[in-house]
N, C-alpha and C positions, 0 to 999 in steps of 0.2 A: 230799571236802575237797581244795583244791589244796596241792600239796605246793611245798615251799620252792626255790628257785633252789644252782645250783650254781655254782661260779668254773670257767669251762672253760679259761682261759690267765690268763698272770701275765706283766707286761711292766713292767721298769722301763724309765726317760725314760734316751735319750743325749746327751750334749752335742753341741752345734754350735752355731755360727755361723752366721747368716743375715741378712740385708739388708746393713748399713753396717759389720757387726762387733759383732752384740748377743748375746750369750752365752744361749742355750735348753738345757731341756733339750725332744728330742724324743718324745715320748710313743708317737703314731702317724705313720706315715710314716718309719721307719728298717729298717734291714734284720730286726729280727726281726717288725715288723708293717707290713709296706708300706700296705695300707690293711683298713679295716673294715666292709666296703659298707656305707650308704654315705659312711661316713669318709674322708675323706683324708687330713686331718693334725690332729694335736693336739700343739702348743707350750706348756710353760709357761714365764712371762719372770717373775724372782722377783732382784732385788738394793736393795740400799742403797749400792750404787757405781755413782757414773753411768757411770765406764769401761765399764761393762756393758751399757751399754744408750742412751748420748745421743746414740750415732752413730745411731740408728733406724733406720727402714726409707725409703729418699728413692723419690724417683719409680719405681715397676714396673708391669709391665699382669697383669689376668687376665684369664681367658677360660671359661666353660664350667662354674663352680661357685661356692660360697655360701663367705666369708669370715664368721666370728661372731668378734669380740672382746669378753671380760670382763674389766672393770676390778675386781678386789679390794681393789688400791691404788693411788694416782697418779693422774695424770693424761696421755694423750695428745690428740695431735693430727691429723683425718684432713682432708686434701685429695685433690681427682682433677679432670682435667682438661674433667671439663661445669661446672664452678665452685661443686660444693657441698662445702662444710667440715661439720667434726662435729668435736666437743668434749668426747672421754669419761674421766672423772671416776670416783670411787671404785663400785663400786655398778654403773656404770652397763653397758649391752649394744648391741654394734651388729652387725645383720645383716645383710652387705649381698651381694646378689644378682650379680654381674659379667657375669653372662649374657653376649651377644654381644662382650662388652668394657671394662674400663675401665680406662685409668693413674692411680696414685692414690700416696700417699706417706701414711705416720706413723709419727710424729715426738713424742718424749717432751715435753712440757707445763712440767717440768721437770729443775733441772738438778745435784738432792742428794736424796736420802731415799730411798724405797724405792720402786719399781714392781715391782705383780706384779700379773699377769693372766693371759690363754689367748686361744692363737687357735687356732678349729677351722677346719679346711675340712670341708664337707659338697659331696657332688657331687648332678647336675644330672642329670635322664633326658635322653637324647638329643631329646625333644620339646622341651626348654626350655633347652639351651644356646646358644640364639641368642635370649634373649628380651632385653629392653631391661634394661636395669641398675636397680636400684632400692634404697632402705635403708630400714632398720628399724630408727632411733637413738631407744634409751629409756632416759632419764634414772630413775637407781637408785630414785625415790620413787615411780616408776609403777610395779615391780613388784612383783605379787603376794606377801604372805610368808604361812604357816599358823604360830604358833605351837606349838609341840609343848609339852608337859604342864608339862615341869621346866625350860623356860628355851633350847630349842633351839628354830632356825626354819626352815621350808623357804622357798625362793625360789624362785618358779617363772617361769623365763625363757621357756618351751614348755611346751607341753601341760597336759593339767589332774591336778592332785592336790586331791583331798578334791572341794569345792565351788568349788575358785577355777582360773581358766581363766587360763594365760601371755600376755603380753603382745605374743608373735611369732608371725604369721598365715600365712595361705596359703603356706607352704611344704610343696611336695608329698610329703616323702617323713615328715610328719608327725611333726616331734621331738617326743622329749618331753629338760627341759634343767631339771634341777634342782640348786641350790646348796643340800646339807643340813650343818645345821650341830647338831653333839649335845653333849647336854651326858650328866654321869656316869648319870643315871637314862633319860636317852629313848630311845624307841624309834620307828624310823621304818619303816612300813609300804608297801609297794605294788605290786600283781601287773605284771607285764610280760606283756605283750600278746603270745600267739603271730606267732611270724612276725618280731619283729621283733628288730633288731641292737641290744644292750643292755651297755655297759658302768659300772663306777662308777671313778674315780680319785683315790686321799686323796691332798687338797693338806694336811694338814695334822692331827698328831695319829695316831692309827690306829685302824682301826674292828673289830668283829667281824660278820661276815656271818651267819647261820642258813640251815644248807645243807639238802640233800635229805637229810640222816644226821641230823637235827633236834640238829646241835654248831655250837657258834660255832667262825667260821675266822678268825685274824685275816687282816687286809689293812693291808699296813704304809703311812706316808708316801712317794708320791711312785710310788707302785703301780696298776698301772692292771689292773684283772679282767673279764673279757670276763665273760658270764651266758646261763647255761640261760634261754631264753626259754618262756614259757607258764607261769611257775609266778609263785609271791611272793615276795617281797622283804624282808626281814626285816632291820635293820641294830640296832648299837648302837656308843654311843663317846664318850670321857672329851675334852670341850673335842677334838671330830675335826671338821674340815672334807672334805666328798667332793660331788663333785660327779655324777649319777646322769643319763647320756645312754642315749637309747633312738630308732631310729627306724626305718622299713621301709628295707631293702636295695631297690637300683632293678637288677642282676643283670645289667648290660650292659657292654661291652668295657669297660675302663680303659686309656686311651691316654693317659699324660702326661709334659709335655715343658716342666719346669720352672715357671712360673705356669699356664700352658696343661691342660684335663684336657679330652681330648675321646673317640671312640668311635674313629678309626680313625687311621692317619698320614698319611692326605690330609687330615683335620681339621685336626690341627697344623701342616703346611704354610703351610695357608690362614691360620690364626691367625700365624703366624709373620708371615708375607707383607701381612697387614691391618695389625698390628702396626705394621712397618715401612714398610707408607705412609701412617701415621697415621690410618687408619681407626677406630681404638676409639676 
């Protein structure tokens, strides 16, 4: 019988600032978790003061890894400069690839109420950091949900749970991206795959874990828990929202230099240097 997963680190989010002046907290990518192979960053943006957040993000480039934003609430705005727009909305997920290059801006949708969402970065094996840029913009009614028993639902953004497959493809390093949402009776189940890099983060409520000690642990709001890979997954939680990331580490240099993630510092040069003759 496999036995149950353990919380191997505990990280709360730090404030900062980032793009135009939009108030985050940082999750991954601060100094007590620089990154999570193959994580880079995890943002959450949560206000009902536009001061917090209308300044957005304006025109920057990246270079060398995957930007994922999820919309919870609100609505934003993505432009870049090979001339495609996107328009993400409550619910909704955008994957986008920046491979070899792109300059791109967003920008809040609007200009009162609440936004809240996340933005991950996922990095790029060195084979595919120069590959053409591309997105993955899926409107909240394409994705997959499982109903759970007493009223809770899973969303599956990546990977597959139960009998339903996510909606975000050929990415190599194989996510799995789930929005589980409990209610006071459910229970959410599912083994995590040896091998692979596996965290859960409560955005909301708090949850209890079922560990290798077969006791609930809780896990509070706003808390991110890294996980013993190869075992099960056992969760419960009163009105808790968590969001449950898992995907294979790609175990190669991390060299990065601001939007830029690449393998060595002659990469980032050259990035810098493309950059700057307008090359992306």
């Amino acid at each position: 019988m496999m036995s149950y997963t353990s919380i191997l680190k505990r990280i709360t989010g730090t404030f900062v600032q980032d793009g135009a002046g939009v108030n985050l907290s940082r999750i991954i990518g601060q100094p007590r978790l620089r990154n999570l192979d193959p994580f880079l960053l995890l943002d959450e943006f949560k206000s009902e003061s536009s001061k917090d957040y209308i300044a957005g993000f304006p025109s920057h480039p990246h270079r060398g890894f995957e930007t994922v934003t999820y919309m919870l609430h609100g609505a934003m705005r993505h432009r870049d400069n090979q001339n495609n727009e996107g328009h993400l909305r409550t619910g909704d997920i955008q994957w986008m690839t920046a491979g070899r290059g792109i300059v791109h801006e967003e920008m809040p949708e609007q200009d009162n109420g609440l936004l809240w969402g996340f933005q991950l970065w996922v990095n790029l094996p060195s084979a595919q950091k120069m590959c053409n840029p591309r997105y993955q913009d899926i409107a909240s009614h394409f994705i997959q949900e499982i109903n759970l028993t007493h009223g809770g639902i899973v969303r599956i953004i990546a990977g597959q749970y139960q009998d339903k497959q996510g909606v975000i493809k050929d990415v190599s390093v194989k996510p799995e991206y789930f929005d589980v949402r409990l209610t006071e009776k459910d229970i959410f189940e599912h083994t995590i795959e040896e091998g692979r890099t596996s965290f859960l983060y409560v955005y909301l409520g708090e949850i209890e874990l079922f560990d290798s000690h077969e006791k609930w642990e809780k896990i509070h709001t706003n808390e991110l828990a890294v996980l013993d890979p190869g075992k099960r997954l056992k969760l419960q939680g009163e009105k808790a929202g968590v969001l449950f990331l898992s995907a294979f580490p790609i175990r190669e240099p991390i060299v990065q230099y601001g939007p830029f993630v690449m393998n060595n510092p002659q990469e980032i040069e050259q990035a810098i240097n493309d950059y700057r003759e307008g090359n992306f």
